[in-house]
Every structure is written in structure tokens, then in C-alpha cells.
C-alpha positions in Angstrom: 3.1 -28.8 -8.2 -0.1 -27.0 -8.7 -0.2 -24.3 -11.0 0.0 -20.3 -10.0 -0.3 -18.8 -12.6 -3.9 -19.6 -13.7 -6.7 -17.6 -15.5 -8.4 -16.4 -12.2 -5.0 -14.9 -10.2 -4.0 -13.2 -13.5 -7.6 -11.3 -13.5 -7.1 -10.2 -10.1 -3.8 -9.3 -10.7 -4.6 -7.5 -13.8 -7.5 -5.5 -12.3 -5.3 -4.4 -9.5 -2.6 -3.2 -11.8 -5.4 -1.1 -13.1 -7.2 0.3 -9.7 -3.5 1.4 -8.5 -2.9 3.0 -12.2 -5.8 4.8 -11.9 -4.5 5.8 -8.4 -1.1 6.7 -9.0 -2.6 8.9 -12.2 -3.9 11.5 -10.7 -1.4 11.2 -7.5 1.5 13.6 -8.8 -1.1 16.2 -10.4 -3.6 17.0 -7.7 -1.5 19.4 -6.0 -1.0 21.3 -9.9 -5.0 21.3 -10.5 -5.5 22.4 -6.9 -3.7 25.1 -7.0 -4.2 26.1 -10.4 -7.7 25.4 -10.4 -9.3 26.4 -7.2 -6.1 28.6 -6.5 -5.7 26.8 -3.0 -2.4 27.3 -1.1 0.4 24.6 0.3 -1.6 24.3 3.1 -5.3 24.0 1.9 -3.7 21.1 -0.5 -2.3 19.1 2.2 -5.7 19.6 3.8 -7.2 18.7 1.1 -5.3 15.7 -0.2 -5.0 14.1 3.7 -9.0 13.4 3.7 -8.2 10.3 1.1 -5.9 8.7 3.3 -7.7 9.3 6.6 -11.6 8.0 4.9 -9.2 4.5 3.8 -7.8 4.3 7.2 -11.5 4.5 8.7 -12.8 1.7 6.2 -10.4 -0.5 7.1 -11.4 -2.7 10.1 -14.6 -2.7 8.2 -13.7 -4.0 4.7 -11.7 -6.6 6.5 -15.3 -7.1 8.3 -17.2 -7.1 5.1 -15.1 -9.1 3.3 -15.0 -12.3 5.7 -18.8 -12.0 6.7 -20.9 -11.5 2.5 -20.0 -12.9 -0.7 -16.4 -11.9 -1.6 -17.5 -11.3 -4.6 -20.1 -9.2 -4.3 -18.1 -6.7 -2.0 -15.5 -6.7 -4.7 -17.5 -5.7 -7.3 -19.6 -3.1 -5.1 -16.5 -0.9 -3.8 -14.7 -1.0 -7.5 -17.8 0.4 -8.9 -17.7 3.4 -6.0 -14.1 3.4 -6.6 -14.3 4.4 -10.7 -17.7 6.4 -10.1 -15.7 8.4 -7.7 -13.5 9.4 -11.1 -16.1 10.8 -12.9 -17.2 13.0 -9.7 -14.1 14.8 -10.1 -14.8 16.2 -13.3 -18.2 17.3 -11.7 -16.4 19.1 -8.9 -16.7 22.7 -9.2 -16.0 24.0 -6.3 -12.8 23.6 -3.8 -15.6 22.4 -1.1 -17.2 19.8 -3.9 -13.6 18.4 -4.9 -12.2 18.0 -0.9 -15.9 16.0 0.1 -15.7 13.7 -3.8 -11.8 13.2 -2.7 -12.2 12.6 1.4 -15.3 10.1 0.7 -13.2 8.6 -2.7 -10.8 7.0 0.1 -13.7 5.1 1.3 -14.0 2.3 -1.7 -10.1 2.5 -2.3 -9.5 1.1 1.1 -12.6 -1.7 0.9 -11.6 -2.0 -2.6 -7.8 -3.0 -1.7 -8.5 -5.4 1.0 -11.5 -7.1 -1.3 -8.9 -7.4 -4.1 -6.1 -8.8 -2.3 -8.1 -11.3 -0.1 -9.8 -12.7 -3.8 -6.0 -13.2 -5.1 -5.4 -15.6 -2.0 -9.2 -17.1 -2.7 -8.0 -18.0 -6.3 -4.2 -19.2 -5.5 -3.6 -22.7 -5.0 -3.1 -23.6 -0.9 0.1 -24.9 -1.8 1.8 -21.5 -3.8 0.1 -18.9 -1.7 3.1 -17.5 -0.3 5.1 -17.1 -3.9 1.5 -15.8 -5.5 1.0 -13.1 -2.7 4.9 -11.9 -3.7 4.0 -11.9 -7.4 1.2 -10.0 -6.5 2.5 -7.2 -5.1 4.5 -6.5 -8.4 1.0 -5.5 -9.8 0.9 -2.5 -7.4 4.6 -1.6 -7.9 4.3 -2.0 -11.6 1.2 0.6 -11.5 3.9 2.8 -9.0 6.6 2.8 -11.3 5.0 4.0 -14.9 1.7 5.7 -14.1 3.2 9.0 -12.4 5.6 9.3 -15.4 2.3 8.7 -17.7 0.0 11.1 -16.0 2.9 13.7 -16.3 3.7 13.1 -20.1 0.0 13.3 -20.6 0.0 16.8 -18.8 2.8 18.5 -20.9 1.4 17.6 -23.7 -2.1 18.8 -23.3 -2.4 20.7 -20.2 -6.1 19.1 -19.8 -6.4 18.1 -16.2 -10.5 16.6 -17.5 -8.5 14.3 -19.6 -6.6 12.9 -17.0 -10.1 12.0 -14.9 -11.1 10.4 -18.3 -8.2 8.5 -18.0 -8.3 7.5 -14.8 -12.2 6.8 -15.1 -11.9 4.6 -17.6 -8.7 2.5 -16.5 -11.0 1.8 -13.1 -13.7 0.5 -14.8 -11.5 -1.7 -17.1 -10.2 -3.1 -14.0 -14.2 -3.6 -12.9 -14.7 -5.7 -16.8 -11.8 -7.6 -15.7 -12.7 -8.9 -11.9 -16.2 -9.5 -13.2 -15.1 -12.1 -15.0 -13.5 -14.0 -12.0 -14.9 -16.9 -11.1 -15.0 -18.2 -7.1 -15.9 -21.6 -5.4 -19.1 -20.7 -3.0 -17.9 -21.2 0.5 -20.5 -20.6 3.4 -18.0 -19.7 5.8 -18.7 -16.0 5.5 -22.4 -16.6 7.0 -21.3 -18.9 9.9 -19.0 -15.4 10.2 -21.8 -13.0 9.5 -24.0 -15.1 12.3 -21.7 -15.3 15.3 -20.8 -12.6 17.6 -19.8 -9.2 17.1 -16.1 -9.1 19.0 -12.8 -6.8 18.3 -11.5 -9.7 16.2 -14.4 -9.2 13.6 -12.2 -6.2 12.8 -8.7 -6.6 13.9 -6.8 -10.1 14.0 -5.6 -9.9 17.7 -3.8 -13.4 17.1 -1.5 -11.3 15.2 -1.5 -8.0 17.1 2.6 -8.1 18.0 3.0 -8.4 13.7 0.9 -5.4 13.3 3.0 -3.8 16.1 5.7 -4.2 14.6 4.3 -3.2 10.8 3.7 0.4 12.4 7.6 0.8 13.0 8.3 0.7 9.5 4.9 2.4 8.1 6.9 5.1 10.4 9.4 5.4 8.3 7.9 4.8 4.7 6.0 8.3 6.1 8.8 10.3 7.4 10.7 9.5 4.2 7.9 9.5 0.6 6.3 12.8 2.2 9.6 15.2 3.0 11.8 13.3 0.6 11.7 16.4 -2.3 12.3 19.0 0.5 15.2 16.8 2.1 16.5 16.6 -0.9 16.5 19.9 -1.8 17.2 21.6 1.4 19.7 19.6 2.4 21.7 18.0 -0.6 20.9 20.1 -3.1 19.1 18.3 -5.2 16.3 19.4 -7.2 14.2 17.4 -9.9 15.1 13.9 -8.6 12.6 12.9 -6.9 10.9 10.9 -9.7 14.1 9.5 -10.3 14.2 8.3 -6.5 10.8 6.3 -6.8 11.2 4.9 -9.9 14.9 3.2 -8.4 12.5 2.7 -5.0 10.1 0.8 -7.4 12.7 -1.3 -9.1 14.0 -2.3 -6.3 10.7 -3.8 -5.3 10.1 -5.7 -9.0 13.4 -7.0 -8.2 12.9 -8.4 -4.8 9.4 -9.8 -5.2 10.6 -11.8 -8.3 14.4 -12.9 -6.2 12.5 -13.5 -2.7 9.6 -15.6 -5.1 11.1 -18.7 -4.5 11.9 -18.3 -0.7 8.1 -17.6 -0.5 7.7 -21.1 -2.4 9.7 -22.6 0.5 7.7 -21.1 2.8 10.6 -19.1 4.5 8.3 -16.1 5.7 10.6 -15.4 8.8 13.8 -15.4 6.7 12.7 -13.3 3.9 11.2 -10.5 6.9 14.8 -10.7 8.4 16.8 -10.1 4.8 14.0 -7.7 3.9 14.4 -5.3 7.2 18.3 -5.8 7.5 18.5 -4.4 3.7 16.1 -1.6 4.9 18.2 -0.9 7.7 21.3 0.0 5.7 19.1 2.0 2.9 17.5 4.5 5.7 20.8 4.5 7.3 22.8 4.9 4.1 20.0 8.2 3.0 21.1 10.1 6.3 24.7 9.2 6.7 25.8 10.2 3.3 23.9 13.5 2.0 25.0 13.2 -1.4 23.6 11.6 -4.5 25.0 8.4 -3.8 23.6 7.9 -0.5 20.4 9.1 -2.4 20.0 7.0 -4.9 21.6 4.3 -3.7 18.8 4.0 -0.5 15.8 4.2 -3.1 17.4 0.9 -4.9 18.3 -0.9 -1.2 14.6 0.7 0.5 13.0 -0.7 -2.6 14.4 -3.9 -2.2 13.8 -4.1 1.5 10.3 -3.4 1.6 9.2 -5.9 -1.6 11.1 -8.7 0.8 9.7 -8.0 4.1 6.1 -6.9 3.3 5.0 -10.0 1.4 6.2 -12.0 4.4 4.6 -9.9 6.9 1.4 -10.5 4.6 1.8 -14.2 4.4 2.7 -14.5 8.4 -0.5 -12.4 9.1 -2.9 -14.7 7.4 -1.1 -17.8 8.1 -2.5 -16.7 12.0 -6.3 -16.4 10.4 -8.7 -19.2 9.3 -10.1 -18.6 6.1 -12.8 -16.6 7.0 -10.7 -14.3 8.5 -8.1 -14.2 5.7 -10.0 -10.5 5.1 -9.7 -9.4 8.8 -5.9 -10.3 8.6 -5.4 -8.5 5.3 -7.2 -5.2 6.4 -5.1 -5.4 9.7 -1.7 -5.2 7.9 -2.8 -3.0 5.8 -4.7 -0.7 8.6 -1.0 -1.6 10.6 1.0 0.1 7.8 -1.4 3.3 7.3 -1.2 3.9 11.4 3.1 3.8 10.6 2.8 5.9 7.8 0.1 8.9 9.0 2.3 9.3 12.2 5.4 9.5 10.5 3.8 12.0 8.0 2.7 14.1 11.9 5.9 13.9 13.6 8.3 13.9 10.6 7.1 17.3 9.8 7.1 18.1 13.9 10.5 17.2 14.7 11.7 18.6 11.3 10.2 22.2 12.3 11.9 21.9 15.7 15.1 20.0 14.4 15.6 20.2 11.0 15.3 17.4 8.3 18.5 15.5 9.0 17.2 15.0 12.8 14.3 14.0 11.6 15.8 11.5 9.2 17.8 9.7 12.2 15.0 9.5 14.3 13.6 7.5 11.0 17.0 5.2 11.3 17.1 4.8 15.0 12.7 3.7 14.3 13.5 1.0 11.8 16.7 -0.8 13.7 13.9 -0.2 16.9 11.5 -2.1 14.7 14.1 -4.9 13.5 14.9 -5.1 17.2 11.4 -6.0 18.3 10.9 -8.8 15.5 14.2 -10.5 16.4 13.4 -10.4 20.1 9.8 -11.0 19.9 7.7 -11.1 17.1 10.1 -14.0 15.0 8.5 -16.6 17.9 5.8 -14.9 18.3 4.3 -16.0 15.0 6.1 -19.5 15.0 3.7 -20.2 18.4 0.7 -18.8 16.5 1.1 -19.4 12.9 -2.4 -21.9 12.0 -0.6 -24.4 9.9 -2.7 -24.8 6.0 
């Protein structure tokens, strides 16, 4: 069996680890060094903060463009340099106006950056352990999830010194940039055949896998509804006050756990049985966080939502680019990902609409009744609907 875990995939995965670190930093803070800073309210944050996710949503379809029609490479290395510059513009931001335009354009080379990463992991992995390597490589991400926002916050009551924490966060990107630079890629002169033929919708979105991304949405849905007005929920509802750290750290274990459990199912190549265990186990975590508002129901979802996701999303992954050629393994990776973000940013709209009008625990259901609609549609439709498309490797 050839070998996964070789000099190349451990650089990418090591340089991811330290893009999302640098991420997941500053994440917890920004709405402290707003406020305290600039003295901006609840609502300016959100404002504010929104213009990241929004500017990596918009670069999407093209990074999955970019990616599949220039050197790999070479977009790689361009959009992690924007992405650790962008660092160091935050400590130049003196203004509230300065900060929202270096954060809103900042989402820009995170969302290039992230589909250029991930499509370079699947460049360097052997043909025959892609599956199991784009599993492991996930943990990379949930790794970064699970110990940077405790970091960032340590840091913080020790020193109070938000310019340390853009230091930080600076200087963990561009370690991350020392570390891809050193990967080494075959040339492959697919990207200018891509680059030469015609402009069309799948230059940016992999319509042989449109039903998958359908389907990703549902469950971006919920992921929304649930990260965003989990604290409130929590402590509107049950009571609970101070646990939501505690909630995505069992969240993130949950994910280490299944991407190294479901690793060998990858192996196999079992994509459409480790979606179904992956969405079931959802299923009764999002169900299981409404029906009993208490701290078991709680914690207990975090641990089963955690596990859910780090089955399903792999193979979702794995099933989109198994419907691409090669040189549209980028389109297929930014159409996933662009798939989730749609999910998410409309959960995050009518999570906090149907909560205003209904209250949290309505709001909550609607989020149980979206992910059984979303296992629903795969067992009905999408299951054979990648099974007729899938482009066997």
C-alpha cells in the first residue's frame, strides 16, 4: 500500500494547522477589542465581524477557478502571503472604519487560501489513500478549533495586550507560509488546457455535483442556527452561563475522534456509508440539544454533533471530487465549501428571525426538523445520485 503519511501531506497539513490557528486566535477576542477599543455596540460588531464571512463567500467560485486554471502552487503561496499581511494591517487599524475594510477584505485570501490548501493535500496524497488522507486532514482544522480559542484567551488575561495577540497571529501565518513553501509538486499542464478553454458556470461551480451541494446547505443550516445563538440558548433558556467553551471543545473532540474512527472506512472507500452514520448521529445530537434543556442534552449533543459532522463532511468532500477530473478537483473543493457557507449565513439570517418572532427553542426545532429534511433528501436522492456520477480514479 502506498504510503500517506509522507513529507509533502504533513507540510500541508502542518501549514493548515497554522492558517486556522491564526484564525481561531483572534476569533473569540474581536468582539472584546471592538468594543473596548473603538467602543462599538452589539450591533456595529456583528456588522463588523459579518464582512469576513461574506468577502470568503464571494471568493469562492473564484479560488476554485484560480486554482484549477494557474500553477497550484503559485496561488497557494500568493493568497497565504495576503492572508498573514492581512495580520499585521490590524495593528495599523486605527480607526473603526480602517479595522471593518482590513477585516471585510481579510476574508478575501482566507477563502482562496482554504480551497488552494486543501486542493494541494489531495495533489500530494497517493490516488490510492485519498479518501483516508482527506479525513486525517480535517483534524488539522479541528485541532487549530479546539486549543487556539483557549490560547488566545489565556494570553488575554494574562496581558490584556490585544497588539500581542496580532503579533501572534501574524507570525503563526507566516510560519505556515515557511512551511508550504517548502512543498514540492509534480508540474501538470492540465491547469492551462483549463485556463484555454471556455469560460462556462462549471469553471466555478461543479454542476456534476449540484444535488451534493444541495444537500450540504441543509446542514450548513444548522451548523449556523446552532455556533451563532448557542451562548444565548444556553443562557436564556437552560440557564447556563460560561459553557460555551466547554461546548466546542466536546464539539471538537468529537470531530478528532470520528476522523481518526471513520479513517479506515475512508480507506475502503465507503464515502456513502460514512455520510449516512455521520448525519444519523447528527440527527440525534440536534434532536437530543432541543428535546432535553438541560446540561445533559447540552453537552451530550456537542460530543454526538462533533462526531457527526467529522463523519459526514469528509465524505461529502471525497464524493464531490470523486464527480471532478483533476483539473477541477479545485472547482469541486470551492463548491463544498461555498455549499456549506450558503447553509451557514442563512441559518445565521433566519435563526435569529424566527428566534425574534418565536423564541430560541422554535428556532432550535426548525434546526431538527432541517437536518432529518436534509438526511431525507440524501437517502432519497442524492445516495444514487453520486453512485451514477461518481468519475471512478
Amino acid at each position: 500500500m502506498e504510503r500517506l503519511w509522507n513529507k509533502n501531506y504533513i507540510k500541508v497539513m502542518t501549514a493548515n494547522f497554522s492558517l486556522f490557528f491564526a484564525f481561531y486566535l483572534l476569533t473569540p477576542l474581536l468582539p472584546l477589542y471592538l468594543s473596548e477599543t473603538f467602543g462599538a455596540t452589539k450591533d456595529v460588531i456583528g456588522l463588523v465581524l459579518s464582512g469576513y464571512t461574506i468577502t470568503a463567500l464571494l471568493f469562492r467560485p473564484f479560488s476554485g477557478y484560480l486554482v484549477d486554471s494557474f500553477p497550484r502552487k503559485t496561488v497557494l503561496m500568493v493568497s497565504f502571503s495576503a492572508f498573514a499581511i492581512f495580520f499585521a494591517g490590524y495593528l495599523a487599524a486605527g480607526t473603526l472604519l480602517l479595522f471593518t475594510i482590513v477585516r471585510t477584505l481579510h476574508g478575501g485570501p482566507f477563502g482562496t487560501l482554504t480551497v488552494a490548501n486543501s486542493t494541494v493535500a489531495i495533489d500530494v496524497l497517493p490516488s490510492s489513500r485519498r479518501n483516508e488522507g482527506i479525513g486525517y486532514y480535517g483534524l488539522s482544522n479541528n485541532l487549530a478549533m479546539a486549543i487556539a480559542p483557549t490560547f488566545a484567551i489565556f494570553i488575554y488575561a494574562e496581558t490584556h495586550n490585544f497588539e500581542l495577540l496580532f503579533w501572534l497571529a501574524f507570525a503563526i501565518a507566516t510560519f505556515g507560509w515557511i512551511v508550504d513553501a517548502s512543498v514540492t509538486l509534480k508540474p501538470k499542464n492540465t491547469q492551462i488546457s483549463r485556463l484555454n478553454s471556455k469560460l462556462s458556470l462549471d469553471r466555478f461551480f461543479l454542476k456534476n455535483g449540484w444535488l451534493l451541494g444541495v444537500n450540504m446547505v441543509f446542514f450548513g443550516f444548522c451548523f449556523g442556527v446552532l455556533s451563532n445563538y448557542l451562548a444565548i440558548y444556553g443562557k436564556q433558556v437552560m440557564g447556563i452561563t460560561g459553557g460555551t467553551g466547554t461546548w466546542f471543545m466536546l464539539c471538537s473532540i468529537g470531530l478528532i475522534l470520528s476522523r481518526l474512527q471513520g479513517g479506515k472506512a475512508l480507506r475502503k472507500g465507503l464515502l456513502t456509508h460514512n455520510a449516512s452514520e455521520g448525519m444519523l448521529i447528527s440527527l440525534v445530537g440536534y434532536t437530543l440539544f432541543v428535546a432535553f434543556p438541560n446540561s445533559f442534552g447540552y453537552y451530550s449533543s456537542a460530543i454526538l454533533i462533533g462526531l457527526g459532522n467529522g463523519h459526514m463532511w469528509p465524505a461529502f468532500q471525497n464524493m464531490m471530487i470523486s464527480m471532478a477530473h483533476h483539473n477541477e478537483r479545485g472547482t469541486a473543493n470551492s463548491t463544498i465549501l461555498i455549499s456549506w457557507d450558503i447553509g451557514m449565513g442563512l441559518g445565521i439570517l433566519a435563526g435569529g428571525a424566527i428566534a425574534e418572532h418565536l423564541g430560541y427553542t422554535a428556532a432550535f426545532w426548525i434546526v431538527a426538523i432541517m437536518n432529518a429534511t436534509g438526511v431525507l433528501l440524501y437517502f432519497l436522492k442524492t445516495k444514487q445520485f453520486f453512485l451514477e456520477r461518481r468519475i471512478e480514479v
